[in-house]
N, C-alpha and C positions, 0 to 999 in steps of 0.2 A: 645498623640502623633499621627499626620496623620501616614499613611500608603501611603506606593509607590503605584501610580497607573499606571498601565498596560493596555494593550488591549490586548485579545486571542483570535484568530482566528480560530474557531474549529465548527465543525460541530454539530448538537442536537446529540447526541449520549446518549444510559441508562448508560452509564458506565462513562459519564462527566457531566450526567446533574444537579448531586449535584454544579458543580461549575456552570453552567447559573445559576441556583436557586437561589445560594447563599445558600443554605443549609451547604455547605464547604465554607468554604474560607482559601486560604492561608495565614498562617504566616504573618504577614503585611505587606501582599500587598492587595487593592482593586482593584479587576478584572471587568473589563468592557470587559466582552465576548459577543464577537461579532459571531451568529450561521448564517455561512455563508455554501456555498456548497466547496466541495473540489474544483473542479475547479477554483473558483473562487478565494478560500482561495491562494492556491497555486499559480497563476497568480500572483497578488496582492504582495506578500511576496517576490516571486522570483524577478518580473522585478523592482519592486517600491521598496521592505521595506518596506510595509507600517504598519507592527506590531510588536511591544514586543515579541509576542509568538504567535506560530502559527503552527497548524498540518501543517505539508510539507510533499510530497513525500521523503520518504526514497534513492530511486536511486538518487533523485535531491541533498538531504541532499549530500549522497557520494560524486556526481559529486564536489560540490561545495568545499567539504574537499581540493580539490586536486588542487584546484584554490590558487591564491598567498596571495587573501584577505579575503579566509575560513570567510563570512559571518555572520556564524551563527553558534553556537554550543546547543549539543543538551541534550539532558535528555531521560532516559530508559524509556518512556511511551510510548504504541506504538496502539495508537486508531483504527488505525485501521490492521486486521489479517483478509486475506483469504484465501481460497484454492482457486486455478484458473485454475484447470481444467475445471470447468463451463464456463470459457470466451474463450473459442477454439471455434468460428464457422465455418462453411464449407459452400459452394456454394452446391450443390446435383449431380450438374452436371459435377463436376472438377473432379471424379476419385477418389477422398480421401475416401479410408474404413478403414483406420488405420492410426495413428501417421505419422508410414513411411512413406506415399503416400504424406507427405508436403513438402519432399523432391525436389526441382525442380519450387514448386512452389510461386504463386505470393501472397504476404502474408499481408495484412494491419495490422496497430497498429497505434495508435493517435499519439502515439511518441514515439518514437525507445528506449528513458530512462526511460518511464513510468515503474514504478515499477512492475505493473503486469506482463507486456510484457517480462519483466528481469525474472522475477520467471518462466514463460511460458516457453521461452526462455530454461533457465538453465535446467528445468524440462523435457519437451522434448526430450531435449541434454543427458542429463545425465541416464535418465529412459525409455524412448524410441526409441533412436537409433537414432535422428535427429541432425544432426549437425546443432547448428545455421547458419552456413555461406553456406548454400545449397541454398538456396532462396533468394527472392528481396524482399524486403520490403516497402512499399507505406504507406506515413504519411501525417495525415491530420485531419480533424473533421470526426467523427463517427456520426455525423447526421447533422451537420453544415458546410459550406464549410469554410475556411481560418483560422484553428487552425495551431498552427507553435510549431514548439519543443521552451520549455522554456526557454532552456540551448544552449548554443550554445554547437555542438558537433566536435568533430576531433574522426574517425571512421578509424580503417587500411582499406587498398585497399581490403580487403578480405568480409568485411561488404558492401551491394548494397542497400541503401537506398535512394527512391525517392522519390521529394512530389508529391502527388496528384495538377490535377489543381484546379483553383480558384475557379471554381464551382460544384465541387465536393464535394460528403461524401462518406464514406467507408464503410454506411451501406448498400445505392443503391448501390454502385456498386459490391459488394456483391450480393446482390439477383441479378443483371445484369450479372454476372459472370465477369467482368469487374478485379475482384482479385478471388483468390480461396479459401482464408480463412480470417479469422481478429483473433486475440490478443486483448482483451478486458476489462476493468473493467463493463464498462457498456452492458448489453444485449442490440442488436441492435434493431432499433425497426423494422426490416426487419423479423425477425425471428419471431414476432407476428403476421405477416400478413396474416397467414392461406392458403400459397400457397406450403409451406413446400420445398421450393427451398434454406429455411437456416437454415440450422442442427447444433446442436453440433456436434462436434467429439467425447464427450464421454457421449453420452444420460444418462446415468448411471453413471453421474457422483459422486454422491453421495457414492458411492458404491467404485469407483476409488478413492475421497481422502481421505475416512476411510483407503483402501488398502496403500495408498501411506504415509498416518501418522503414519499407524503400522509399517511399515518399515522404516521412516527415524527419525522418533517422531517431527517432521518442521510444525507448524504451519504458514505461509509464512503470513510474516511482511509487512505491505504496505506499514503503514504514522509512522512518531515521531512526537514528538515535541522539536519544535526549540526555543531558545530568541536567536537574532538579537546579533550582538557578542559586538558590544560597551553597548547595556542594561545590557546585562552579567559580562562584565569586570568593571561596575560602581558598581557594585551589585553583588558579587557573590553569597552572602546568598540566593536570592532570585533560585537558581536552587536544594537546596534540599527543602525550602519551598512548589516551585511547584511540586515536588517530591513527598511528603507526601501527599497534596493536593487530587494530581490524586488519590492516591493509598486508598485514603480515600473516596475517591468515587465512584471509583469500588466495595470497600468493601460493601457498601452501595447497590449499584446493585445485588451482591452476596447473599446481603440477602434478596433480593423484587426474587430471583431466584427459592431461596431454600423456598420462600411462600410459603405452600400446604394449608391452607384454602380460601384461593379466589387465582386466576391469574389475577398478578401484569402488564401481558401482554396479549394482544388481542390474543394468542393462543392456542385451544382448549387443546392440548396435552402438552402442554408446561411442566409440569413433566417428566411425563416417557423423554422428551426428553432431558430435564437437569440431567435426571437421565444416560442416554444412552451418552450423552458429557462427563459425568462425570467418567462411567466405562471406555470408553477409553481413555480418555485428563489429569485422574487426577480431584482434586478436584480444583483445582485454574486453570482451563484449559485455563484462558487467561493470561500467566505471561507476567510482566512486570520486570524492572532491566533486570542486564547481566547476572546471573549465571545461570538460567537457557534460556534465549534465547541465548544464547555465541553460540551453535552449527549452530541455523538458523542465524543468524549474518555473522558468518564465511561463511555459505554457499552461502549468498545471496553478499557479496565481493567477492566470487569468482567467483560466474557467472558475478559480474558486470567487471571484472579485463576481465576475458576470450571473452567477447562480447564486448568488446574496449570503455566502457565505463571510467575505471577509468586507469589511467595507474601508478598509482605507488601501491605499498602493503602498505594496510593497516591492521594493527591489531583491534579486536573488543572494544579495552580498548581507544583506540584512538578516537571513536566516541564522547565520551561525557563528558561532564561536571566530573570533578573528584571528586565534593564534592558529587558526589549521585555513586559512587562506592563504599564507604564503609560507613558505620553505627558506631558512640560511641555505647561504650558497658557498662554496669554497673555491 
């Protein structure tokens, strides 16, 4: 009997690349993964459709819930989780020696719903005393000039969002002073220039999201993954298929993790550091499903409800596909 065939749009990742391989394959379906960059992926899926299944921006996923033609529905894998205190940078010259001090000021971000920015944002707001709606915000390419938000937005009067001109990036004008900070996934490449005119804000950052996961337990969620909502609706098997799938090839990585006679990965120390993830995060410290991401879920709806992103409430059981919320039992 053939198997369904699909495309999935996902980045080289160790925790997905049993499925590039083929070493996984889902349930009958054959995958034609396509390892593309998230930019790209996400472009491509938002404006076109142009995949079965495809890592997307988690804020974009929300945004689109609340649309009338809700696109896409999605499934608990969520490839990629960072901390984003690392992506705060500052001008050296703008005055900022603390959080507070971004108060007032001019604030770049690629796009006001990029998921980082939303986490940034929220975090900020909530653990350092910044109210998102203090500041302007300046949207554009972070080293290219004419990136444009994905999504069309409607922001209250209270939110100041401008785009950068046509020939602009938000890395130079950063080091120009031109903005006083950026919100970031990607590190500018301003900040590698050896002229030290663009700082983090929190040099130590490392040290901050250890501080900040002890205290909330929030590994901050980026991307999911999506099927395209008519793929879905023709096919529903196929979303705990992919379900399993993923989760079978994390497993997979978990154990090239926990390798101690050779490293599975080009880094020296790479134990004691899986070992030290692991005294803090738990032994599964990347989870996937809702029962234990249900806390950071919740959180990351409510910064996006509060930053005029989504405007109606949603609940975390609403996100996704309902055949991968619960499991037969024997």
């Amino acid at each position: 009997m053939s198997k369904l065939k699909l495309s999935l749009a996902c980045w080289n990742y160790d925790r997905t690349r049993a499925l590039m391989d083929g070493s996984v394959t889902p349930e009958g379906i054959d995958i034609n993964y396509l390892n593309l960059p998230v930019e790209e992926t996400f472009f491509r899926m938002l404006r076109n459709r142009e995949f079965d299944v495809a890592e997307l921006s988690l804020s974009s996923y929300l945004i689109g819930l609340t649309k009338p033609e809700r696109p896409f529905v999605a499934i608990p894998i969520f490839p990629s989780c960072v901390f984003r205190h690392s992506g705060i940078f500052i001008n050296a010259d703008a005055g900022i020696h603390e959080a507070k001090d971004l108060i007032g000021k001019r604030v770049g971000t690629p796009e006001y719903q990029m998921t980082a920015a939303v986490w940034i944002r929220g975090i900020l707001a909530e653990h350092h005393g910044v109210p998102f709606d203090k500041m302007t915000y300046f949207t554009g390419g972070a080293e290219q000039p004419g990136r444009a938000e994905k999504l069309k937005l409607s922001l209250p009067p209270n939110i100041l969002v401008e785009r950068i001109g046509p020939e602009q990036a938000l890395s130079q004008m950063l080091l120009n002073g031109e903005i006083d900070a950026l919100y970031t996934a990607r590190t500018p490449s301003t900040f590698h220039g050896g002229t030290g005119k663009v700082r983090r804000l929190f040099p130590n950052y490392g040290a901050v999201e250890r501080d900040y996961f002890r205290k909330t337990s929030i590994f901050p969620i980026m991307h999911v993954i999506v099927i395209r909502r008519d793929v879905y609706e023709a096919n529903r098997w196929i979303a705990q298929s992919l379900y399993k799938a993923f989760l079978e090839a994390q497993r997979l990585t978990y154990l090239d993790l926990n390798e101690h006679v050779v490293l599975k990965a080009m880094l020296p120390w790479l134990n004691s550091n899986v070992e030290e993830v692991k005294a803090e995060m738990g032994e599964d410290f990347w989870p996937h499903g809702v029962e234990r991401t249900h806390s950071t879920l919740s959180t990351l709806l409510r910064y996006s409800q509060e930053q005029g992103l989504i405007s109606q409430k949603l609940q975390v059981e609403d996100l996704f596909a309902p055949e991968t919320l619960e499991a037969f039992k024997i």
